[in-house]
Each structure stands twice: as C-alpha cells, then as structure tokens.
Steps between C-alpha positions, in 0.01 A plus 500: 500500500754721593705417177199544292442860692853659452493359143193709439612799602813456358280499175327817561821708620632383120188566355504856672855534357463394148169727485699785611764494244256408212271806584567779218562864702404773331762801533315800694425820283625749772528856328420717218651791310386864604604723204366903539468693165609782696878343508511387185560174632504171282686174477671431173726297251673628195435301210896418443491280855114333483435157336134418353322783558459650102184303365451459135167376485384351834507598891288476804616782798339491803542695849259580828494886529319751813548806321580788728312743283235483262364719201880529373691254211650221704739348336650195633664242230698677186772455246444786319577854369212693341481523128916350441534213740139389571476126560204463801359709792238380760349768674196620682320812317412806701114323479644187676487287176737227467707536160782346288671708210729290232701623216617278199792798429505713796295767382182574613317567178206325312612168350793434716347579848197379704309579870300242611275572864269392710120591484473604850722673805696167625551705831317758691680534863833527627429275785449189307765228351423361130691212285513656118643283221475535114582269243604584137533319155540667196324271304684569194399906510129393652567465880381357785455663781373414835481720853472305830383641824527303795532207318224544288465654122374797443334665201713715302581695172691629237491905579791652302682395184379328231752200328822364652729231329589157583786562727552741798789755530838398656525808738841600556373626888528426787230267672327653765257512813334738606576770239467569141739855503498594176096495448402812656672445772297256644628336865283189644430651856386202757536160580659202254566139566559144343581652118516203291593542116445146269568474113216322484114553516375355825156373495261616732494128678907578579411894613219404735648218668873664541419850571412446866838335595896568436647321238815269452697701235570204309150461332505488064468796358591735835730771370546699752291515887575724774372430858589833650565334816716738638754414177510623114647152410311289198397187575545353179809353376557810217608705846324843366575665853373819547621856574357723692438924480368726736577284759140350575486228776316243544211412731299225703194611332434215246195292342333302722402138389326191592731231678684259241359191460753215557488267282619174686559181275259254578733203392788662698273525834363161488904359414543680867246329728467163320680266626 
C-alpha cells in the first residue's frame, strides 16, 4: 500500500513537472511609445540600414494607437516624401478617418498615386485604445484594399487619385513611426504599440485572432514588428532597429486584452499522468 501510495505521487509530482515545461508562456506586453507632435518626436530607419520594408505589390501594416489628439492628420506608418519619394503613408485625417496613400513613382498625381479611407471616424476619444491594420495588393494596377478595426473590417473607399500601376514605388526614405515630416509637417501625437509590417496580405482570420496577443517575430511574412516594450529593437530577424527623435519615452499605458488561452497538448498531458 505504501509502495503503491509514494508511486502515485511520484506520478503526479512528474506529471506537475512535465506540464510545467510543456505550457507555452506568452511574453508580457509591458509598455508603449508616447510620441508628442509638439517635439517632433518619431522613431525611424533610413532606408540604406532597413531590410523588407519597400513593397512592390503587397503588404499588410498593422499597429494599436490612443491618439493624444484628435481632429488633426495623424500620421503613424510612412516611407515617403510628398510628390518625389512617395511610396505609403497611414494616417488618421483631421475627421478621424483611417487612410492609406500609395504611389507607383513617388509622385502624387493622377495615374501614379492613390488614397484609399475609411467610410467613417475609426476613433472619436483620446481615452480609448484601438488595433488598426490595412492590407494592400495591387492587383496588377486594380487593388485591394482592406481597413481593420479591432480586428474586424471596415468599409472603405477610394477618395483621391484615380489609376496606379502594377508595382509600388521603392522610396529612397527613411521608414518611420510616428511621423510623416515632409507632408505638411504632420507629427503622430499619442500613444503607439505592437507595429507589425508583413509583405504579405494577412487575412482577416490571421488579424483577428493575432491582434490581441504579442507575437513571436519569426512568423512568414513578418518584416519588421516592434513591441515598444521599453526597447526600439525589431523582433524580426531583418534587425530594422529603430531611432529615436525628440526624445519621447515610453509608458505603462498599453492595450488591455483578454488572458491568453493556453493551449496545452492533449497527447502531451495524458503521456504525463498515464502510467
């Protein structure tokens, strides 16, 4: 009996054990990046040192913004320099649409150059968190374009332009967060976190059921992802680490989401406490 007895708990302490190491932990998004249009401030790398992030026909970008300040251009992802070195903004219009402008030659005239936005204001307080993510595919000079908010699609439109051709620009600058300089001027002012670029177009199965957790880095298509967690470091393997200007900081203000489900392996569990 007593052989039988320390036997079984032997069992459980290893099944504890082997549990514990097969459990998947999910690293902790702790911080976000506070950039103030006020400072100029934006994070940044020049197009001589970045790998993967000039598109030629497809992309996907996604980020979770709290913008600061509202009823002003926002932009937040760009390699671009209006009407010369144009390649893609996304931005938030002074009416809180959600927009994406391509060029096919860096000019922003009809037949090379194209705004596509949402129908509606994709934000309307400064006191709320949102996931926005676009895909693009130029579709052989008819793209495809679809906004995500939240993790769910979004009706949206071609507003300016008229024809573009079958491949984007290769901008010659620099990628940036945050900022899009030479447009006016115009400095993202508020709260960024988890930018993610791909090369590919992510369908709205992948957006929904990764845009509520931090990634790997390693996943296909991933270009470039930034956690902001306290670091301007790239995930990904093509290292396109950041630089920052203004000096922003970062801060403990950050989406909240639902707990991560852990996925336990139900052949791996029983292996444990079979004996």
């Amino acid at each position: 009996m007593i052989k039988r007895l320390v036997r079984t708990i032997a069992i459980v302490a290893l099944a504890t054990v082997v549990l514990a190491v097969a459990l998947p932990v999910s690293a902790a998004n702790t911080h976000s990046l506070d950039l103030e249009r006020g400072s100029t401030q934006q994070a940044s790398i020049v197009d001589a040192s970045q790998t993967g992030l000039d598109f030629s026909t497809t992309f996907t970008a996604e980020a979770w913004v709290k913008p600061e300040t509202i009823g002003a251009n926002n932009p937040f992802i760009a390699k671009a320099l209006y009407n010369t070195q144009l390649e893609y903004v996304i931005w938030l219009t002074a009416a809180n649409l959600f927009c994406l402008d391509v060029s096919d030659n860096g000019v922003q005239s009809n037949g090379h150059w194209q705004r596509y936005c949402s129908n509606s204001a994709v934000v309307s307080d400064t006191t709320t968190w949102h996931h926005l993510a676009v895909s693009f595919d130029i579709n052989g000079g008819n793209p495809i374009v679809t906004f995500y908010v939240d993790g769910s699609s979004v009706a949206s439109a071609l507003t300016n332009g008229t024809t573009i051709g079958t491949s984007l620009h290769n901008s010659d600058q620099p990628f940036r967060v945050g900022a899009d300089p030479d447009w006016l001027g115009a400095y993202y002012d508020g709260l960024i976190d988890e930018v993610r670029m791909w090369s590919d177009v992510r369908t709205s199965g992948e957006i929904s059921a990764n845009y509520q957790t931090e990634l790997v880095g390693n996943e296909a298509g991933l270009v470039g992802y930034w956690k902001f967690n306290n670091s301007y470091l790239d995930e990904t393997a093509n290292n396109n680490d950041l630089t920052a200007a203004g000096s922003p900081v970062f801060s403990t203000d950050i989406p909240i989401w639902p707990a991560a489900a852990v996925d336990v392996p139900t052949g791996r569990r029983k292996q444990a406490i079979i004996f």
